[in-house]
C-alpha positions as CSV (number, residue, x, y, z in Angstrom):
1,X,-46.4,63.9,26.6
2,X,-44.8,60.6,28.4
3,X,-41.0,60.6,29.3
4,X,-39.3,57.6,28.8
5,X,-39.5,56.0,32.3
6,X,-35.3,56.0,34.0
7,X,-34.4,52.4,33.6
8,X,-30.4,51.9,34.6
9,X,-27.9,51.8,32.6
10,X,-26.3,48.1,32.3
11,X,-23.2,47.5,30.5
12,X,-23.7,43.8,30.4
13,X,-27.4,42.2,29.8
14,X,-26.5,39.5,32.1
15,X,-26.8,39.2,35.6
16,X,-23.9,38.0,38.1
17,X,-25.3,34.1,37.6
18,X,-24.9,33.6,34.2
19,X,-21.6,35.6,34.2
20,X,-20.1,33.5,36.8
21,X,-21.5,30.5,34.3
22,X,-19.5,31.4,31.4
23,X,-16.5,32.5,33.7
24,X,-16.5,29.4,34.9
25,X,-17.0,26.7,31.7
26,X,-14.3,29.4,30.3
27,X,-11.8,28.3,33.0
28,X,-12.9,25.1,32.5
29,X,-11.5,24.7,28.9
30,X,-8.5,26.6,29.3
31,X,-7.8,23.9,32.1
32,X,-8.8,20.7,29.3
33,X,-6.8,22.3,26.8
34,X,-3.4,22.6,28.8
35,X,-3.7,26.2,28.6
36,X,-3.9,26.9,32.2
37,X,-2.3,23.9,34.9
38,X,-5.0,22.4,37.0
39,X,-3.5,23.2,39.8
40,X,-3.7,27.0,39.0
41,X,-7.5,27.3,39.7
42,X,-8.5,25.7,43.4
């Protein structure tokens, strides 16, 4: 009888890079939109 092998529990599937990605084209189009002033984010 196998157990299934321990793997970690992740709440996202994505690592840090591509989080940080869509963080940052996020930020991105708030700031071409006029949602957030440009000089809000350095």
């Amino acid at each position: 009888m196998s157990s299934p092998s321990p793997q970690p529990e992740r709440r996202f599937p994505l690592n840090e890079d591509w989080l940080a990605t869509i963080v940052g084209l996020v930020l991105l189009v708030l700031i071409l939109a006029g949602a957030v002033p440009g000089w809000l984010v350095p």
